[in-house]
VEXGUSE-77913 format. One line per field, with one value per residue (C-alpha): residue in one letter; x, y, z; residue number from 1. Coordinates in steps of 0.5 Angstrom, whole numbers, plus 500, padded with zeros to 3 digits. Each point is the difference from the previous one (the first is absolute). Layout:
% residues N
res c(A, ...)
px c(X, ...)
py c(Y, ...)
pz c(Z, ...)
n c(NUM, ...)
This chain:
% residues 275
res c(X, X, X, X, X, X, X, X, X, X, X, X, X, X, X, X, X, X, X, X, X, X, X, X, X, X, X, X, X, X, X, X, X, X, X, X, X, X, X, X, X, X, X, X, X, X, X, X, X, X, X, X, X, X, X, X, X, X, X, X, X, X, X, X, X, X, X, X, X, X, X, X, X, X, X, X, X, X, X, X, X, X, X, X, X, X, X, X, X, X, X, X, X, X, X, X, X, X, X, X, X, X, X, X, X, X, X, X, X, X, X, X, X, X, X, X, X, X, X, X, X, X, X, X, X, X, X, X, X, X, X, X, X, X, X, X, X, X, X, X, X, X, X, X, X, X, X, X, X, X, X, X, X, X, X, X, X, X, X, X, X, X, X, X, X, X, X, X, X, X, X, X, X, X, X, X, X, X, X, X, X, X, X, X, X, X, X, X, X, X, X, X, X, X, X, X, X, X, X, X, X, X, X, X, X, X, X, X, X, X, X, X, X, X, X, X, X, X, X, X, X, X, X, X, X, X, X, X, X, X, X, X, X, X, X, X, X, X, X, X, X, X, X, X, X, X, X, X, X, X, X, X, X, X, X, X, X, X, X, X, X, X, X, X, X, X, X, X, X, X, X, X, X, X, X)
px c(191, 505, 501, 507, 507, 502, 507, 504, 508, 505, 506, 507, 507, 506, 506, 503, 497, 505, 506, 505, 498, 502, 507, 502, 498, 495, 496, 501, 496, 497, 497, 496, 493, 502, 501, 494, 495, 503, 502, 495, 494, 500, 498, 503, 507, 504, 507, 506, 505, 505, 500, 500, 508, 500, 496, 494, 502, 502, 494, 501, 501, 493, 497, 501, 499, 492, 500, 502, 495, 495, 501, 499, 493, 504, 497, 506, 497, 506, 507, 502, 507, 505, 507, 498, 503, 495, 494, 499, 507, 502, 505, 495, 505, 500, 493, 499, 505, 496, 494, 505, 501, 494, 497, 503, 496, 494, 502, 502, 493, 496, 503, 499, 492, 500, 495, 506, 507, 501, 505, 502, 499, 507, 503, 504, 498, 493, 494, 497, 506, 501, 492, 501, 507, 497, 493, 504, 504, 494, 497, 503, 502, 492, 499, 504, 498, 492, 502, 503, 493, 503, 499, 505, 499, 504, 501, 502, 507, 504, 501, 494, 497, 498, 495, 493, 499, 506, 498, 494, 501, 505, 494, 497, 506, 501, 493, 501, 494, 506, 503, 498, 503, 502, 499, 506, 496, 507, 504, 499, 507, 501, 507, 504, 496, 493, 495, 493, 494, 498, 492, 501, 505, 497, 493, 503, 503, 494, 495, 506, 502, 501, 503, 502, 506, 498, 506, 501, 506, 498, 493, 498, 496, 495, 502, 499, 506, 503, 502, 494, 492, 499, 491, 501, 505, 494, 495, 503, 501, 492, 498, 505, 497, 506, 499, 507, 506, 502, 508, 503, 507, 502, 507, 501, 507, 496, 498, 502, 497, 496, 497, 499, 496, 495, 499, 498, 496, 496, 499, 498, 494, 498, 498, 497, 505, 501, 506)
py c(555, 505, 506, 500, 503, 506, 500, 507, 497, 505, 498, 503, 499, 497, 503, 492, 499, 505, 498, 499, 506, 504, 496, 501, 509, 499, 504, 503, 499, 508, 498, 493, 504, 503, 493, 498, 505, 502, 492, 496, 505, 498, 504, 497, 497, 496, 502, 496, 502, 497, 505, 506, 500, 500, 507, 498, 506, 504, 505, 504, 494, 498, 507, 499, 492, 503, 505, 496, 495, 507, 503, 493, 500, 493, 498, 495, 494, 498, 499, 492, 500, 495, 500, 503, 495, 494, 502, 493, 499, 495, 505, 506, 505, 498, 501, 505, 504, 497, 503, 507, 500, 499, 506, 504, 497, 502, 508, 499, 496, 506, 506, 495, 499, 494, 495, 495, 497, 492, 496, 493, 496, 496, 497, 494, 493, 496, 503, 501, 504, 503, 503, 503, 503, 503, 502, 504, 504, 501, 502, 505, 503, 500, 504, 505, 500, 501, 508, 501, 497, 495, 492, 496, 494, 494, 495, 493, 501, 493, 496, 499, 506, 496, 495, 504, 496, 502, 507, 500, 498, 506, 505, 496, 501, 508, 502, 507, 503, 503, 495, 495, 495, 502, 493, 499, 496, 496, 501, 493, 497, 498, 496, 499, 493, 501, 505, 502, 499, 507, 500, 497, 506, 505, 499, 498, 508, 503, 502, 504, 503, 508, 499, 495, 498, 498, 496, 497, 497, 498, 501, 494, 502, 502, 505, 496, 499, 494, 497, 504, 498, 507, 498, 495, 507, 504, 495, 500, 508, 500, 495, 505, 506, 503, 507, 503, 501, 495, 501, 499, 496, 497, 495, 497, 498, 499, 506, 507, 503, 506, 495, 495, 506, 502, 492, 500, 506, 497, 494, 504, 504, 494, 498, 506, 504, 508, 503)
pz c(161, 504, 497, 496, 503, 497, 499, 499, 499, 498, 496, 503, 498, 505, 499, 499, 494, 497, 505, 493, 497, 507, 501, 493, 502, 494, 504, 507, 505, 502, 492, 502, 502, 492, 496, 504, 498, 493, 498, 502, 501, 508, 506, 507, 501, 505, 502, 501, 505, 498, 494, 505, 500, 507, 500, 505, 505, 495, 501, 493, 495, 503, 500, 493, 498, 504, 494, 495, 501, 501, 494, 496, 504, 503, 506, 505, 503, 504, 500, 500, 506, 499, 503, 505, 505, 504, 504, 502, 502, 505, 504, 503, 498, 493, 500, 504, 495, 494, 503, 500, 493, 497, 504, 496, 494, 504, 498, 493, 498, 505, 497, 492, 502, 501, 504, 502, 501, 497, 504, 500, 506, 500, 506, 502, 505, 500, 496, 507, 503, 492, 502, 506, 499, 493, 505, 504, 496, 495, 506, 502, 494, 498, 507, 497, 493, 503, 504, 493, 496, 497, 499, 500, 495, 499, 494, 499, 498, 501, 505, 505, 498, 493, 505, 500, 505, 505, 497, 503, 507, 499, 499, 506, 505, 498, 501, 497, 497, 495, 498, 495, 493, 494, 496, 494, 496, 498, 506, 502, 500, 508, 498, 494, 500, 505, 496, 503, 496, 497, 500, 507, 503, 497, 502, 507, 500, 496, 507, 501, 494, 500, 492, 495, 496, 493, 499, 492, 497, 493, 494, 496, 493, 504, 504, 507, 505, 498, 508, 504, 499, 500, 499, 506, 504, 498, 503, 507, 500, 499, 505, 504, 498, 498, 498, 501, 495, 495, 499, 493, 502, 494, 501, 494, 497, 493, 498, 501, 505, 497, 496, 506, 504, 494, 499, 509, 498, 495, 504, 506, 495, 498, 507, 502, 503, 499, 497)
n c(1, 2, 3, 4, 5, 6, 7, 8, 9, 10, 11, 12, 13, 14, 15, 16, 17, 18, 19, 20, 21, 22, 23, 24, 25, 26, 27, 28, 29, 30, 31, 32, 33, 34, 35, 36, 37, 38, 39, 40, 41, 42, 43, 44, 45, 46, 47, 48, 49, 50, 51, 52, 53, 54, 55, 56, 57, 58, 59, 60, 61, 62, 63, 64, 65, 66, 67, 68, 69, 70, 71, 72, 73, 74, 75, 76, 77, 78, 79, 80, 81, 82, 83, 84, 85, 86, 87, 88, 89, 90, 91, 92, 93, 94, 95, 96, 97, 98, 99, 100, 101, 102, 103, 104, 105, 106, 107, 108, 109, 110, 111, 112, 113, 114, 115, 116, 117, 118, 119, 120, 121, 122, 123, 124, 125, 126, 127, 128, 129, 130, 131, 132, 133, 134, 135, 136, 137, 138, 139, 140, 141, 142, 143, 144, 145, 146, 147, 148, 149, 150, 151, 152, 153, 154, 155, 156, 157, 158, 159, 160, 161, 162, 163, 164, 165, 166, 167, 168, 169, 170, 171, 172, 173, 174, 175, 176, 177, 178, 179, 180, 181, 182, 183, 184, 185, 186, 187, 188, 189, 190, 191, 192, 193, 194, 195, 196, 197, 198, 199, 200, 201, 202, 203, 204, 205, 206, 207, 208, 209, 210, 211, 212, 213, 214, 215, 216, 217, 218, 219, 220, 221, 222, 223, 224, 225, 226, 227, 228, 229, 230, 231, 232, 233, 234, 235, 236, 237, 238, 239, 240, 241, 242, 243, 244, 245, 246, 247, 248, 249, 250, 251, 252, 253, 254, 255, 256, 257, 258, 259, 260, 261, 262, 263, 264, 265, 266, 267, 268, 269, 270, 271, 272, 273, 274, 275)
């Protein structure tokens, strides 16, 4: 019998998982390495750009997000990028704008320490032309992001990118050694009506996962998420050999979200992973 795999996942907290708390100004966003470290005991979080305020290139606010996250003795993973236009639009400028526009990401997750960026692979036309258009601009992105040594990670986030099929043959048409997945365990809606199975996508992205999202919506008595077999997840990540960060991103409406985190945290113990 073959020796058995150890696995040594770490527990971080995505900025998401406190999206409400942010917007209602509960907390700002220089104190998320704080709330993570001094409220749920974690040591590694995973920045939202949307909360940065339209800061990403000022070079003092994230001097001092940097510090934050020191003097928490919080290590930043990577900073999830959104609304920063179509790096697989149709129209060449567009994309090529795209491309320009999340660069500046680039430095803020450098200056932050992080490993990488996350992108959304969004695009128009048939899936073929959508995983062209999309390898294109993530490409060229990605040449930028390895002078900086960074990765550029992408997430099943609606649309085509919720088929782990059409994901992977992505990876494949890229071909960059920095660029890999960041599998949602619940993004796999593609249309209002279409939904990807969940088991199937993930493990379709999972030879190219750089980091996960341990998506949760709501806990039974029992403490297990009420949507997500997470025993059955946990399965596909160990066939994978899956040993990198396990990002806490609770979205349930039903409860608050502090008491959704503890929960995910717990679930997340149970199964193995270090806080």
């Amino acid at each position: 019998m073959p020796p058995q795999k150890f696995f040594d996942r770490r527990t971080s907290l995505a900025q998401w998982s406190l999206h409400r708390t942010l917007k209602a100004g509960e907390i700002a966003n220089i104190d998320f390495p704080t709330v993570a470290r001094e409220r749920y005991e974690l040591g590694a979080v995973e920045w939202v750009s949307t909360f940065f305020g339209g800061r990403v290139l000022d070079e003092q606010y994230l001097v001092e997000l940097r510090a934050s996250a020191d003097r928490s003795g919080v290590r930043s993973v990577l900073i999830m990028v959104d609304g920063e236009g179509d790096l697989g639009a149709a129209d060449a400028a567009a994309r090529k704008d795209a491309v320009e526009r999340h660069t500046r990401w680039l430095h803020a997750a450098s200056v932050l320490g992080c490993f990488a960026i996350r992108v959304n692979a969004r695009s128009e036309g048939t899936p073929d032309e959508q995983r062209v258009r999309s390898a294109e601009g993530i490409g060229m992105l990605a040449d930028r992001a390895l002078a900086q040594g960074l990765e550029v990670i992408v997430e099943n986030h609606g649309g085509i990118s919720s088929n782990g099929s059409w994901m992977a043959a992505l990876m494949k048409q890229v071909g960059r050694t920095n660029v890999g997945t960041l599998p949602d365990f619940g993004n796999f809606k593609i249309t209002p009506t279409e939904h990807y199975d969940r088991y199937t996508g993930i493990a379709e992205m999972m030879p190219w996962a750089r980091d996960v999202s341990a998506k949760t919506y709501g806990f039974g008595a029992a403490g297990n998420e009420t949507t997500i077999d997470y025993d059955r997840v946990f399965g596909i990540l160990d066939a994978a050999g899956y040993n990198g960060y396990v990002g806490i991103e609770f979205e349930g409406k039903g409860m608050p979200e502090h008491a959704g985190i503890l929960a995910t945290k717990r679930l997340l113990e149970r199964l193995g992973v270090r806080a």
